[in-house]
N, C-alpha and C positions, 0 to 999 in steps of 0.2 A: 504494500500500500504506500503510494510515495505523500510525502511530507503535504501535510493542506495549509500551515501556516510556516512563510517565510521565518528564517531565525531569525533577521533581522526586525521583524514584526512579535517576537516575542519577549515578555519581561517576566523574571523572579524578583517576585520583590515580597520585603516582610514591612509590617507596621509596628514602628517600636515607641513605647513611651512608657512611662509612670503609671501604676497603677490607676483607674478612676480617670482619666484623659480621653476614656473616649473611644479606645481603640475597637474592641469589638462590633461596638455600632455603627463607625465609620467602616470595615467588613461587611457588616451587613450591608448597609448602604449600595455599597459598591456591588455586591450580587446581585440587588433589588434592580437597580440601574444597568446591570449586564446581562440582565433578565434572568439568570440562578433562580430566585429567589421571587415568589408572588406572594407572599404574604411579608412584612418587615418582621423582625425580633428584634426584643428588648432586653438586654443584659437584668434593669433590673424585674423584668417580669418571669426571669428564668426560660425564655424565649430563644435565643439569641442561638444563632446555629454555628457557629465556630467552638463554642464551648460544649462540648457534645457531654463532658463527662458529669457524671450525675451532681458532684461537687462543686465543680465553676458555675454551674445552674444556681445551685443555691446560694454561695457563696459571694457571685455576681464576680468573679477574677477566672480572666485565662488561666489554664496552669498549663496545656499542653500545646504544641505550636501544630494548628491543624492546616493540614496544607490544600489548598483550593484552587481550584481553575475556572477562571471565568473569561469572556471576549466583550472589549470596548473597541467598535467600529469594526478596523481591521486587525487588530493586533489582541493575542492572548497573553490574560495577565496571570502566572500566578503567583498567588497570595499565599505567604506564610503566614498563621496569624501568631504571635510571641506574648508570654507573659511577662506583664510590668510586674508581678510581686519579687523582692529581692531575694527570696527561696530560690526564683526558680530564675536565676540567670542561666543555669546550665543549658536550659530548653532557648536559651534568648542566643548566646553567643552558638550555639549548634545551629542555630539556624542563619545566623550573620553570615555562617564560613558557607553556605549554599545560596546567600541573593546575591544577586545582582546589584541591585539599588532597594533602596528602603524609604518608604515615609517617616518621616519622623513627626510624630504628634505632640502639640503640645498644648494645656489647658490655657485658655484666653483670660482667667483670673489666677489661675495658680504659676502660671509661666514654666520658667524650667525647673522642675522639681529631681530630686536628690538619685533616683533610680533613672528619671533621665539621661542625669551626667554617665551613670555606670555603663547603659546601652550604648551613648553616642561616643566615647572613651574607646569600648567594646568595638561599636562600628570605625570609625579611624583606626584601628589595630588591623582591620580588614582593608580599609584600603574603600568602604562600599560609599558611594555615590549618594547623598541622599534628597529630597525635597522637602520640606517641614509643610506640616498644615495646624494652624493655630484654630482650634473646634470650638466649640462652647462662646462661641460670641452672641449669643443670646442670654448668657450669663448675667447676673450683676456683679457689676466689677470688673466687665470684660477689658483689657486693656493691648491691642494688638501692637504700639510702637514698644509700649515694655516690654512685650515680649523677645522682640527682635533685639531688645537692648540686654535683655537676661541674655539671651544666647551669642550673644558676642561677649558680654563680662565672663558667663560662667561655663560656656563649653570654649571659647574660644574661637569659635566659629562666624563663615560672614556673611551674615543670611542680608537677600538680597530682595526685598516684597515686588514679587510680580501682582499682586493685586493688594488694593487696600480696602478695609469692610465700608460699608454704605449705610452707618449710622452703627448704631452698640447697644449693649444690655437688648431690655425689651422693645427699641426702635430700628433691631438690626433687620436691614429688609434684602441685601444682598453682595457684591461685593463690585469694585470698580476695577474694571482690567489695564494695567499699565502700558500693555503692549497694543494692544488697539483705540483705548484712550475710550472705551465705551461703560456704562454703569451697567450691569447686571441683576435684574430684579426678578426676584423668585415671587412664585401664587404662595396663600399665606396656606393650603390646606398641605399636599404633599410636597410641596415644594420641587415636584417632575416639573411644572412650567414656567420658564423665568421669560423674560421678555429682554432683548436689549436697547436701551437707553444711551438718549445724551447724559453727559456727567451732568448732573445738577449745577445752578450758577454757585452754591456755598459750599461745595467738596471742589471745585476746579483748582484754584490755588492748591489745597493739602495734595491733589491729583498730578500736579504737573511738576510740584519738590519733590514726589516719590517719582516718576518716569524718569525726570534728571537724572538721581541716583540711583536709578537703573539703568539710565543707557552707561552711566559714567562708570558704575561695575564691569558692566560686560567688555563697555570698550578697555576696558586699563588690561584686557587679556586679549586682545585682537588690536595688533600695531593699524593694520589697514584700516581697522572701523574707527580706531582712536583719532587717525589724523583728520580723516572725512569730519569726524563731531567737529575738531576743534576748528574745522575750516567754517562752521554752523551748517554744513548737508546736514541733510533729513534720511533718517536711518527706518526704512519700512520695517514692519513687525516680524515678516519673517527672517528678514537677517538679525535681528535680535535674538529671535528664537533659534537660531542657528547657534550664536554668539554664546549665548546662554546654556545652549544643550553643552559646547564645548567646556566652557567654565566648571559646568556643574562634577562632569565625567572625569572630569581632573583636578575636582576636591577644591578648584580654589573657591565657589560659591557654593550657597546653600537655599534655591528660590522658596518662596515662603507665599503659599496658600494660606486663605480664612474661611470660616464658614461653619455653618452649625450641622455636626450630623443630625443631632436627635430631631430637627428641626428640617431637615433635608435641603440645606442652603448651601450650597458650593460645594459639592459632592462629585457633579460631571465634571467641573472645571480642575478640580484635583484628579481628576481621572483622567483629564486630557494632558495634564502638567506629568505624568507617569507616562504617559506614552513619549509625548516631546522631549523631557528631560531626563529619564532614568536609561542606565542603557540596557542595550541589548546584549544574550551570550556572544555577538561578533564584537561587540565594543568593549567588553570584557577580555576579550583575545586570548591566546593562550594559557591552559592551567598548567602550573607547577607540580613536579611531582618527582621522586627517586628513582634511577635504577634499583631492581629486584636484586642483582647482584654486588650490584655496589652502591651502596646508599650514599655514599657522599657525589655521585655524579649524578649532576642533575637531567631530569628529562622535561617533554612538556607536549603536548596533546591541543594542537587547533581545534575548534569548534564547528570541528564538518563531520558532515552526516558518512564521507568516507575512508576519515579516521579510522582508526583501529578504537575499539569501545571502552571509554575509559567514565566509570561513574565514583558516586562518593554514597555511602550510605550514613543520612541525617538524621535517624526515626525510626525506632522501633517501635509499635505500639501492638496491644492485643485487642483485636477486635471481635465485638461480639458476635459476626456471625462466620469472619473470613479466617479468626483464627490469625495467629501472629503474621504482622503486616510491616514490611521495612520500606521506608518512602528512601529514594533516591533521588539525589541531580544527575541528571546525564550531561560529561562535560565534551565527551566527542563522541561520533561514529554511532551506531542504531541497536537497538535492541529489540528481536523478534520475541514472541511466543513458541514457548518449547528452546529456546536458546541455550547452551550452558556456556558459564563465562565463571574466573577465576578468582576467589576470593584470597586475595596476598597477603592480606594480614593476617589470614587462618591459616592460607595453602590450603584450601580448600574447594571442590569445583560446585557449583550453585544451577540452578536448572529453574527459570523463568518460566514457571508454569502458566502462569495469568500476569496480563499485568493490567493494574487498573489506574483511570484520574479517578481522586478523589475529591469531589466536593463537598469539604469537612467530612462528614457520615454518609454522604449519599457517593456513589459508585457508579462508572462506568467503563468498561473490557477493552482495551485495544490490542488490536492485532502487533503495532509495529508502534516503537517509539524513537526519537530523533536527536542530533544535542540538543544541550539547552533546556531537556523537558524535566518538569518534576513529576514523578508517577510512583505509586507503592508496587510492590511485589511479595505477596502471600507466600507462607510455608518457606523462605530460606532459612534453612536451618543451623550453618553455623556464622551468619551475617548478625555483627552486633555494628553498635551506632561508630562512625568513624573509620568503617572499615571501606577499602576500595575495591571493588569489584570490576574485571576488565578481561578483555581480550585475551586468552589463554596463550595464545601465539605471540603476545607480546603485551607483557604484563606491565605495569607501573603501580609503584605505589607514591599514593595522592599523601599529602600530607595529613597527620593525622588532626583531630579536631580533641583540643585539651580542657581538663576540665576542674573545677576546683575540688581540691580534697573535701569528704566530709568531716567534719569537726564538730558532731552532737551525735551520742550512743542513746540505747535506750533497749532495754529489753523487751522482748516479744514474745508471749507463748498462746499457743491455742486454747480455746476455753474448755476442749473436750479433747480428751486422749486420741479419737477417730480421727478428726481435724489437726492432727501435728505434720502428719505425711504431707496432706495438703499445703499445709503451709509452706513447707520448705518447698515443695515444688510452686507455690504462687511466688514467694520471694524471687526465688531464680528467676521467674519471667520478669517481677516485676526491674531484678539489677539489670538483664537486656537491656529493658526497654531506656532506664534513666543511668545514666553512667555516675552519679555523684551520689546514686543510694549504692549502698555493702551491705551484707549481712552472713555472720561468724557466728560459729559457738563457741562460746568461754571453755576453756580447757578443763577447769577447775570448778567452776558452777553446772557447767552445761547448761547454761542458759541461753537461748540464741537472743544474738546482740542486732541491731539493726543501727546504721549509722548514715547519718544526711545534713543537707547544708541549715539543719532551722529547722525551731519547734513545731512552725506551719508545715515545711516539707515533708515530715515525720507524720505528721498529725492527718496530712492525705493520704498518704501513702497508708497509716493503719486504715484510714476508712475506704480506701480502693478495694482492702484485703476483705471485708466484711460488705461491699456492697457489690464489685466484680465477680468475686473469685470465690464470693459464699462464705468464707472463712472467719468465723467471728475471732476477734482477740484482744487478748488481755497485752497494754502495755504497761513499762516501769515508765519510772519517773525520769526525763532526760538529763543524762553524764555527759559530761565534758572529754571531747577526746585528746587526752594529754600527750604529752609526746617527751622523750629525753633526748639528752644529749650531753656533751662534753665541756665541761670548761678548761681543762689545760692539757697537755701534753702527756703522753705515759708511752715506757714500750713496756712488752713482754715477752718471752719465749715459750713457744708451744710445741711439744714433740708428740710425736705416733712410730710406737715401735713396737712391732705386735709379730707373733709368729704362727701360724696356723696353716696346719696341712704341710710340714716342710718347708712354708714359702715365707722369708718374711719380708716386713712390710715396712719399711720405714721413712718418715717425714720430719723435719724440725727446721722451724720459721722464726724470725723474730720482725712482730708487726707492731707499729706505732702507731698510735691514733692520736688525731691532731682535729680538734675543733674546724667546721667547716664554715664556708661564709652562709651569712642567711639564705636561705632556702635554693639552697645547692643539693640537698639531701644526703645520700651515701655515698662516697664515690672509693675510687681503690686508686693508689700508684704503686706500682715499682720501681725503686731506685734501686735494684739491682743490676749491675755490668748485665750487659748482653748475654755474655756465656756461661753467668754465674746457674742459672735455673733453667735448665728447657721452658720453653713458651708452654707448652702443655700443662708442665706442675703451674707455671704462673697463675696461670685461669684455675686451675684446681685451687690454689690460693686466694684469689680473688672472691669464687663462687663460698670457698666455708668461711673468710674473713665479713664477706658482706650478709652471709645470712644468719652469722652471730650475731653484727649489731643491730639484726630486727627486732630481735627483744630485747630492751633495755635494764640497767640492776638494779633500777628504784625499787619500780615497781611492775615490771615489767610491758611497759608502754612502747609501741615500736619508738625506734631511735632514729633522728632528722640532726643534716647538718657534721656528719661526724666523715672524717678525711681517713681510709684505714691505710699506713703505705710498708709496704713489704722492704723491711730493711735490710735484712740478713736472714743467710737459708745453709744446710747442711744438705749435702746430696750426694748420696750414693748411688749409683747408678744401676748396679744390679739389685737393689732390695727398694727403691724408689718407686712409689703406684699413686696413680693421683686420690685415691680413697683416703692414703697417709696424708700425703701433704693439707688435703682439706678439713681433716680433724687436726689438725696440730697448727691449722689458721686459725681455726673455730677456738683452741682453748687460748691461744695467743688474742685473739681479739677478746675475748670477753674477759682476761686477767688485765689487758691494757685498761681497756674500759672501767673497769672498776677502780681501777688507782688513777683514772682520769679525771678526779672529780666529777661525777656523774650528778647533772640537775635535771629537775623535773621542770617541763614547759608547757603552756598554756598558750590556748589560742585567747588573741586579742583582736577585739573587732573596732573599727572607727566606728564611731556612732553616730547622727547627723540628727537632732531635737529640732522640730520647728514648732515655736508656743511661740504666742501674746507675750509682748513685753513685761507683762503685772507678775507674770512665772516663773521668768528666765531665775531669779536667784534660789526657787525652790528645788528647779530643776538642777542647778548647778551644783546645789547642794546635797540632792540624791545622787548625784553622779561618783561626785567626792565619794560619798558614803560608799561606792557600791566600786569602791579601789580604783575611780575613771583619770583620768589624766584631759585635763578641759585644753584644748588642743586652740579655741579661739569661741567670738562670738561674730559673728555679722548679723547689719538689721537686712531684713529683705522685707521693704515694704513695710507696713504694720506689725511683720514678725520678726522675729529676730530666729538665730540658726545658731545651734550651741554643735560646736562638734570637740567630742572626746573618745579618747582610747579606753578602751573598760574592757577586764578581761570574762568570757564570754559566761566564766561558773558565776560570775554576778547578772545576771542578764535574763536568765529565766524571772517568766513574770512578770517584766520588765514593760512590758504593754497596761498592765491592769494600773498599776505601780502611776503610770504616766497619766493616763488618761485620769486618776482620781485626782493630782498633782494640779492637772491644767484644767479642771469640769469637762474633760470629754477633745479639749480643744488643740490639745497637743498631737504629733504624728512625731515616729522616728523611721527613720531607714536603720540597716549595719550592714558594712562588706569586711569580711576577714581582710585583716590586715598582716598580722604576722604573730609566729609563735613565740612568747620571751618569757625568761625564769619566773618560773609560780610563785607569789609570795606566799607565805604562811601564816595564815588569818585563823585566829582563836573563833 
């Protein structure tokens, strides 16, 4: 079946923002408008079709990024849709590494807010493209040039308003187009019919200082268009939009839509700013990726259909009727049905029984799919999220997609003896599916431990298990996942000298362990001569020195940060077998370690308070209490932003804590910051 829409006619894009901005229903929006969707949904009516799972219904927050396919005019969009809660960044940055370009949303009174900064941070680390759309200007308190002014102080960024609103709060009626110099006015029921308009005589002046400093953007990145301005030629709309699209695609601007979703005001024109400015898989051009046999030379895969087949796996999820479901980006070359193609980071071969577009929960079969596309694939079996799947005759592997450690435990048992088996097999599906949850059994308790980024991502995840998977349970009370490490210098010597069967066996190392820099983790060197150890015992040395300092001699917490370097070695050559050598690293590393001043570490999160000024010293003064380190204050607006370091065993509860502090009126964000010595608190 050959290709029905050009590549250049298609976009991945995600819509990222702050929790409560908006996102889902601008989603919606855009299905209702690309005709998906003939009824609208409402996030808060539990409606809302991007949030399929029974939780974000209720809850009113994305948690899963559902990926969706819809067509505006000629061109096919799809949509990832991403969670603003700061749980669930892992599902946010997994989806960054598969768009294209991204909207970026932001609340028309609340401006740039704190999970914002972490996405758009996230995005520039990708390198993605983005368009802002400022929603909720029906609001009170809408304020659209603050906005633009938040996002130059506080992302850094240099958003450029191709349109500006046509009145605010409850008088907003539409918005005015820079590039055509026309007003845009929306019917006041569903807002499908706008009419275009002269600019009114009392917006003209604010209309024609904003065009200024749009052509004056565009041009400072187009020599040819810059001299024409200064000569005063007249620059028509579409060499702007030309101008503009270039700007955008190479990060130096950021065009900036208004409009109200809930309200259905400026929804096409953001839908048309997505075709014009975001780009396409050809404007993205070549993806990066490893040789199979040598990782350090690089390879790379154009975005044609008769490339060799090179994709990225972003998504695992279990669906209730297709059974475990892996969404892919195709970055070149096609995939049929019935195809089998090589999964490199199992070594493993995969067989593309079905493959489907999904729109959010609703489903449709294709025979043949193209670069460029997002589509899931039912039943692969050893495909987990991050891995690359590709042409067996010529493999690559795509870079992998990283993700933050968990740093919150909590125990999990089934509420019935019958339901234990269960559980351990829903867990397993459920770590596929999200790479930031774990789950171990304690050696010593046997209790199965479950560990994740936050007491909300714990808190879903037990109700997925009791509302998915049937599975009712009982959890403990959320542990802090501590970690050790070194504070100075030690060596020690470790021998194996064993004789069984005739044969003996002998190994003796001496390894020193040297504190590592911040979040280096484990690493190994040899400073021994070339010819002092065959390369074979090395690696035997390396593999038992490094899986000694996984557990640590506090209290046995794994170990982070810790340098182990093989100083000196004894070697016989006929009683030498890498079994010896790697038990007599294992007792050298864990005798270093112990005389290494061994501390106990704790994760520390930054924390970001936004309360009423009347608060700020109650707040500051819980922070203190709760071992924070007040890092600064800024006013933003009427609020003020307290941010401090607090280590994370003070932080449970830390919501109820707050909200009784400020009457309800406070919010915080946290992102792990770094692990540093546990103090000891009576």
């Amino acid at each position: 079946m050959p290709r029905t829409v050009a590549i250049d006619h298609v976009r991945n894009i995600g819509i990222m923002a702050h929790i409560d901005a908006g996102k889902t229903t601008t989603t919606e929006r855009i299905l209702f408008y690309t005709g998906i969707l003939h009824k609208m949904g409402e996030v808060h009516e539990g409606t809302a079709f991007t949030d399929y799972m029974d939780q974000e219904k209720e809850r009113g927050i994305t948690i899963t990024s559902a990926a969706v396919s819809c067509s505006w005019k000629t061109t096919t969009i799809n949509i990832i849709d991403t969670p603003g809660h700061v749980d669930f960044t892992a599902e946010v940055q997994r989806s960054l590494r598969v768009l294209d370009g991204a909207i970026a949303l932001f609340c028309a009174v609340a401006g740039v807010e704190p999970q914002s900064e972490t996405v758009w941070h996230q995005a520039n680390e990708y390198h993605v493209p983005r368009i802002a759309f400022v929603n909720k200007m029906d609001r009170i308190g809408a304020n659209f040039m603050r906005v633009l002014e938040m996002m130059r102080s506080r992302l850094g960024a240099n958003p450029v308003a191709v349109q500006i609103p046509y009145g605010a709060e409850d008088t907003f009626k539409g918005v005015i187009d820079l590039l055509t110099m026309k007003a845009v006015v929306f019917d006041d029921v569903e807002g499908q019919h706008f009419e275009i308009q002269d600019i009114p005589a009392n917006l003209m002046d604010a209309a024609q200082t904003a065009r200024t400093q749009l052509v004056e953007a565009i041009a400072e990145h187009q020599d040819a268009m810059l001299e024409r301005y200064l000569n005063g030629e007249d620059i028509s709309a579409d060499e702007l939009r030309q101008g503009l699209r270039q700007a955008t695609l190479h990060l130096k601007v950021t065009p900036v839509f208004c409009g109200s979703s809930f309200k259905n005001k400026g929804v096409q024109q953001l839908l048309d700013g997505v075709v014009d400015y975001l780009p396409s898989p050809l404007d993205v051009g070549h993806v990066h990726g490893h040789d199979v046999k040598n990782i350090e030379r690089e390879e790379t895969r154009p975005p044609k259909d008769d490339a060799p087949f090179a994709a990225l796996a972003f998504k695992v999820i279990t669906d209730p009727f297709v059974g475990r479901l892996t969404f892919i980006r195709i970055y070149s070359g096609t995939l049929t049905v019935g195809q089998q193609v090589l999964n490199v980071t199992s070594d493993k071969k995969e067989r593309a029984g079905k493959i489907i577009r999904m729109s959010a929960n609703k489903r449709e079969e294709l025979p043949e799919v193209f670069a460029g596309d997002s589509v899931a694939i039912p039943s692969l079996r050893f495909t987990k999220t991050g891995d690359t799947l590709c042409d067996a005759k010529d493999p690559i592997l795509l870079e992998n997609i990283s993700f933050a450690e968990p740093v919150i435990n909590q125990s999990i048992e089934a509420k019935t003896l019958a339901d234990q088996e269960r559980l351990t097999e829903s867990l397993h599906r459920l770590s596929e599916e999200d790479p930031t949850f774990r789950f171990h059994t304690d050696a010593e308790t046997g209790q199965t431990i479950i560990s994740g980024v936050g007491e909300l991502h714990l808190e879903i995840l037990a109700d997925r298990l009791k509302r998915e998977f049937n599975v009712p349970v009982k959890v403990g009370k959320p542990q802090v996942a501590y970690r050790e490490t070194v504070s100075s210098v030690a060596r020690a010597q470790g021998e194996f000298a064993r004789s069984a069967a005739g044969k003996n066996q002998f190994g003796q190392v001496t390894i020193e362990v040297r504190p590592n820099g911040s979040g280096k983790g484990l690493e190994f060197l040899n400073e021994l001569a070339l010819t002092a150890l065959p390369d074979l015992y090395v690696k035997s040395v390396a593999k038992g020195a490094v899986e000694a300092l996984r557990i640590g001699p506090v209290a046995g917490y794994p170990m982070i940060d810790v340098m182990a370097v093989l100083v000196d070695a004894a070697y016989h050559e006929e009683d030498a077998t890498e079994t010896a050598y790697t038990v007599a690293a294992s007792i050298a590393a864990r005798e270093a370690v112990r005389n290494a001043g061994p501390i106990l570490m704790e994760p520390v999160f930054e924390v970001e308070v936004v309360t009423p000024e009347d608060y700020v010293g109650e707040v500051i003064a819980d922070l203190s209490s709760r071992m924070g380190r007040v890092e600064g204050i800024q006013s933003r607006d009427i609020l003020q932003v307290v941010t401090a370091l607090v280590p994370l065993s003070q932080l449970f509860g830390y919501v109820t804590q707050l909200r009784s502090l400020t009457q309800g009126r406070g919010s915080y964000t946290m992102k792990f910051r770094s692990y540093e010595p546990a103090v000891h608190r009576r």
